[in-house]
C-alpha positions in Angstrom: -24.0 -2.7 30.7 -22.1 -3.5 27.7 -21.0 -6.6 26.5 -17.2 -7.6 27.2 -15.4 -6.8 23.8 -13.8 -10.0 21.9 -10.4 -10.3 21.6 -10.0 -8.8 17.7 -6.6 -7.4 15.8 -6.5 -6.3 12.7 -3.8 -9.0 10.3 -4.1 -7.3 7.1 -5.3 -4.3 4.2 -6.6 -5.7 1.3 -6.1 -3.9 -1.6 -8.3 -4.8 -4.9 -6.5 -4.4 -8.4 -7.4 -5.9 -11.9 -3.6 -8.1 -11.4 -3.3 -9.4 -7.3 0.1 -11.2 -8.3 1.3 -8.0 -10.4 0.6 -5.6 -7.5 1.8 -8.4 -4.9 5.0 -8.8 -6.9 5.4 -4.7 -6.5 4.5 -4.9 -2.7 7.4 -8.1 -2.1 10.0 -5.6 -4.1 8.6 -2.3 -1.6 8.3 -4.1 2.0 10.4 -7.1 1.7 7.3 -9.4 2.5 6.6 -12.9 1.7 3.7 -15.1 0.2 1.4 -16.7 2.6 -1.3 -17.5 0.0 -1.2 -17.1 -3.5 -4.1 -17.7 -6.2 -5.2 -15.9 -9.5 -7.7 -13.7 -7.8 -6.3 -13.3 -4.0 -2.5 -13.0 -2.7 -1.8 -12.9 0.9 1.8 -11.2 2.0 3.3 -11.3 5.3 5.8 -9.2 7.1 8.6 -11.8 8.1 9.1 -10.3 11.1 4.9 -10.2 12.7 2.5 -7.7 12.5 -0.3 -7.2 10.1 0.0 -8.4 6.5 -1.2 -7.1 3.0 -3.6 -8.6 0.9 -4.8 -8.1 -3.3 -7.8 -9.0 -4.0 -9.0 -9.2 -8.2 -11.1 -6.8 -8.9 -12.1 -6.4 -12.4 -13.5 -3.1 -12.2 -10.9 -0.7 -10.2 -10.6 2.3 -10.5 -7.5 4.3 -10.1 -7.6 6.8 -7.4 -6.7 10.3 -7.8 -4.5 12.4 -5.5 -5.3 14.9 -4.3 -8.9 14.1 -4.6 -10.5 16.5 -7.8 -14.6 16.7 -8.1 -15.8 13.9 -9.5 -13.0 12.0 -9.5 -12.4 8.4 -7.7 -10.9 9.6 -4.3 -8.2 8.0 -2.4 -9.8 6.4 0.5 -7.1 4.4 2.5 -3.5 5.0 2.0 -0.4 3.2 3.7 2.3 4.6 5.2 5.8 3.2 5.4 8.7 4.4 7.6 12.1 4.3 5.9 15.5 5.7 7.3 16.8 6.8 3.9 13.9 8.6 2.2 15.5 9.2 -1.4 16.8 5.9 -1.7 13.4 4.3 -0.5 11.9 6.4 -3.1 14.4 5.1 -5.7 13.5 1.6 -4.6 10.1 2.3 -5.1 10.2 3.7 -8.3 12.7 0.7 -9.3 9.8 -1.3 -8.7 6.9 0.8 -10.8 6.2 3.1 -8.1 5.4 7.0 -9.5 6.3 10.0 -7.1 2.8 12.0 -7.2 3.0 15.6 -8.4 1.4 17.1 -4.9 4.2 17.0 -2.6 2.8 18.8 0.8 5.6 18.1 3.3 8.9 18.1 3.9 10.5 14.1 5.2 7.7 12.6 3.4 6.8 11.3 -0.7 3.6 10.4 -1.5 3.9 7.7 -4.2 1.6 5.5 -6.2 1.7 2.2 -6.6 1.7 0.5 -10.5 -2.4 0.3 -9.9 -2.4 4.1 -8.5 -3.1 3.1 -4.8 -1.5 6.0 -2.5 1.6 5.2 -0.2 3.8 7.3 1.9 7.1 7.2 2.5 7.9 9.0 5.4 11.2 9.5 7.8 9.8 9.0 11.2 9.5 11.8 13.6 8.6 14.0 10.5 
């Protein structure tokens, strides 16, 4: 018989970049989200209104991802998605904040947009 799960819920993606305050500083601008924790090497954001955060981590060494994935190439292999009830001006805020609107566009009420350290994020017009 299996073991009775523990209570678990997921409170946040942690996203590593050479700059956690520079990419946290993009995310605040994006989502609207506020410092929990703040350090050199780890930021902690929080949505003010519950539900899972979003965390940076340093890490020397990343690797900007590459969408769509090419041979060879360091693949995307998490990407967020963000509902939004104006798509081109949440796209305009992005990109006001050091977003990029990728090249490979592949439907219709969604962007797919990098952040300033290349991580992939959706915007997306729910029910799309």
């Amino acid at each position: 018989m299996d073991a009775p799960r523990p209570a678990a819920r997921l409170s946040a993606t942690v996203l590593d970049t050479p700059d956690p305050i520079a990419l946290a500083a993009f995310y605040r601008h994006l989502l609207g989200f506020e410092t929990e924790e703040e350090s050199p090497d780890w930021v902690e954001l929080r949505d003010p209104r519950g539900g899972a955060g979003l965390s940076f981590q340093r890490e020397e060494e990343h690797v900007r991802p590459v969408w769509p994935g090419r041979p060879g190439e360091q693949r995307m292999q998490t990407h967020l998605d963000v509902g939004v009830d104006d798509l081109e001006a949440a796209v305009a805020h992005a990109v006001a904040g050091g977003a990029a609107v990728a090249a490979s566009q592949p439907q219709e009420g969604v962007r797919v947009m990098t952040d300033p350290d290349g991580h992939v994020f959706c915007l997306y017009l729910p029910g799309s």
